[in-house]
C-alpha positions as CSV (number, residue, x, y, z in Angstrom):
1,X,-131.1,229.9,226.0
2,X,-133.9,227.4,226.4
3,X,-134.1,227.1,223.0
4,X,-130.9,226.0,222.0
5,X,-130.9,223.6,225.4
6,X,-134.5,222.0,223.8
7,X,-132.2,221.5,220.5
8,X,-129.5,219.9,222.5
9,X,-131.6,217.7,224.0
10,X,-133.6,216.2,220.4
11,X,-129.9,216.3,219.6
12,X,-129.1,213.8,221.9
13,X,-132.2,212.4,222.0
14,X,-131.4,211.7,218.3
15,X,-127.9,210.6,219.5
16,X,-128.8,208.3,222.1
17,X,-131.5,206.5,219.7
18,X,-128.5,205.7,217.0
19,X,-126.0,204.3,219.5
20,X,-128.7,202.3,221.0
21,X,-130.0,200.8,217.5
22,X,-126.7,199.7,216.8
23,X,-126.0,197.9,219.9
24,X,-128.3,195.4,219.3
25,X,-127.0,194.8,216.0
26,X,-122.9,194.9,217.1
27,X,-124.0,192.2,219.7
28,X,-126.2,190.0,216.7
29,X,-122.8,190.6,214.2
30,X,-120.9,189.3,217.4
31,X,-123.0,186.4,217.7
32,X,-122.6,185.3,214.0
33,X,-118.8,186.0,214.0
34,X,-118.0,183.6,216.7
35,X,-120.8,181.1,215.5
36,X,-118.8,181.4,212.2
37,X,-115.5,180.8,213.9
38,X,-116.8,177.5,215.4
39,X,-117.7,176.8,212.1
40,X,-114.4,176.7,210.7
41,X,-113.5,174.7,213.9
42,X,-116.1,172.1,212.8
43,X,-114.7,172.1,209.5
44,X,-111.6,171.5,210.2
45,X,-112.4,168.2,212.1
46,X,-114.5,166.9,209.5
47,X,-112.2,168.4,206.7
48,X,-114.9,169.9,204.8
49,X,-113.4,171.7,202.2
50,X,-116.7,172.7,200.7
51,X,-117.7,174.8,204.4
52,X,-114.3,176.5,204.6
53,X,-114.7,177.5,201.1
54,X,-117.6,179.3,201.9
55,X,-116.1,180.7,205.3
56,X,-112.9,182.5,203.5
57,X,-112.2,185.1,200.8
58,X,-110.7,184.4,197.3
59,X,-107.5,186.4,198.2
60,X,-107.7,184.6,202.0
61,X,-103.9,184.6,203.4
62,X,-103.3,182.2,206.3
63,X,-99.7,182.1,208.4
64,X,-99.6,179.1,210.4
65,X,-97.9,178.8,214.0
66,X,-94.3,177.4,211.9
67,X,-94.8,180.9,209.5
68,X,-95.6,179.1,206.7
69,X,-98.2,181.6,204.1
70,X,-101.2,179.9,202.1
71,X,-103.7,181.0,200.2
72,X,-107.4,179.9,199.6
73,X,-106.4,176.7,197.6
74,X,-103.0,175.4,200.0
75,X,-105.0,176.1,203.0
76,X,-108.2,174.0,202.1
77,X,-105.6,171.5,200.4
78,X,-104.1,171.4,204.0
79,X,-107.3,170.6,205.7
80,X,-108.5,168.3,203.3
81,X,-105.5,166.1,203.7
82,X,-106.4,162.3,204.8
83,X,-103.2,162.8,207.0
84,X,-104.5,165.5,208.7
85,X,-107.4,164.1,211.5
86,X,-108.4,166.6,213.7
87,X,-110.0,165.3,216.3
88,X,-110.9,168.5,218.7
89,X,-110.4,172.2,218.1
90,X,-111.9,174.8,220.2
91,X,-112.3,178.6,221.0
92,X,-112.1,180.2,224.3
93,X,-111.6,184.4,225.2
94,X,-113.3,185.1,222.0
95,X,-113.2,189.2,221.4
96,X,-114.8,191.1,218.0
97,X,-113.5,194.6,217.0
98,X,-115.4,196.0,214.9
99,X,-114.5,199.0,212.4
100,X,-116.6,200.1,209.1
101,X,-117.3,196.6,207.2
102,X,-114.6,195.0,209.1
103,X,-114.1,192.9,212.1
104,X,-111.2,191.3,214.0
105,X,-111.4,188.3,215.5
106,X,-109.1,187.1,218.8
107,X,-108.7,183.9,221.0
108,X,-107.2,181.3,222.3
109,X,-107.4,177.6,220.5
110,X,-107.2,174.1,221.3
111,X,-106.4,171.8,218.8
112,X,-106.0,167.9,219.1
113,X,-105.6,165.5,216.2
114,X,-102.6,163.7,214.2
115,X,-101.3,165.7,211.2
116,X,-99.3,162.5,209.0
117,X,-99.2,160.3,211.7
118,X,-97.9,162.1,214.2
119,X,-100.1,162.8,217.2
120,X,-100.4,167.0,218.2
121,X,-102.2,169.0,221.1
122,X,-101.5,172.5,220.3
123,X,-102.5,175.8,222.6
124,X,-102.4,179.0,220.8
125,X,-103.9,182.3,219.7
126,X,-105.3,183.4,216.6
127,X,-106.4,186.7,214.9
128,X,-109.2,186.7,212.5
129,X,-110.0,189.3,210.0
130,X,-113.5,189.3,208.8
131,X,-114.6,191.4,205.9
132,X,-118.3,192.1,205.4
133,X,-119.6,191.6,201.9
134,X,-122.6,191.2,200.0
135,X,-124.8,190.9,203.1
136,X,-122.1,188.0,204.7
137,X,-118.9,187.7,206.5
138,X,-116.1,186.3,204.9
139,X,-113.0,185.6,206.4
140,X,-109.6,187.4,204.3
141,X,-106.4,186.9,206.6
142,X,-105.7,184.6,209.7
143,X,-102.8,184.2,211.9
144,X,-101.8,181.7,214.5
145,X,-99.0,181.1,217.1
146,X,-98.5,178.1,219.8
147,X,-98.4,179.0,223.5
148,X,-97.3,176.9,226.3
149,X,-100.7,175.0,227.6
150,X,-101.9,176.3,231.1
């Protein structure tokens, strides 16, 4: 009996070392996503093309809050626009779920800006999904939707 309770115990010795390495590294990977995710909000106001190139997948599929689709190429097109002038956009209630080389991304938004002349303040919530690849996060699918503003 004691020695299968000494091998339970380097067991979950063992156990408890694993989980606890990979804490620090969930919470690090948390830290980039949402640094990544403001970002994208930074690129956006300054319609840097070039950044969100970088910050999205090849295959990248976007709905936007009217349930329009885009790809890579619409969706930079989109922010590149000179009628589109963001002027603020901003995360709050930020949440990461992790799974095997994968993470989803949640939150609320706050956008401000004119899109062709017309002036916008939008409230909504998005979902992210990150894909880990060659050492980096890239961005493959994103979905938004208005809410009424609190």
């Amino acid at each position: 009996m004691r020695r299968a309770s000494t091998a339970l115990l380097i067991i979950l010795s063992i156990a408890g070392a694993w989980a606890g390495a990979q804490v620090p590294d969930l919470k690090a990977q948390k830290s980039k996503l949402i640094a990544l995710e403001n970002a994208w909000n930074q690129a956006q106001i300054h319609r840097d093309g070039k950044a969100l190139d970088t910050l999205i997948g090849e295959k990248f599929v976007y709905t936007d809050t009217d349930g329009t689709v885009m790809n890579k190429a619409r969706f930079i097109s989109d922010v590149q626009d000179p009628t589109y002038q963001a002027s603020a956009v901003s995360n709050t209630d930020v949440e990461v779920y992790f799974y095997p080389g994968v993470a989803v991304v949640t939150g609320a938004y706050h956008a401000k800006g004119k899109n062709q002349g017309k002036s916008y303040d939008h409230h909504g919530r998005f979902t992210d999904t990150w894909i880990f690849v060659d050492g980096y996060w890239q961005c493959v699918a994103s979905h938004t939707n208005l809410v009424p503003a609190k």
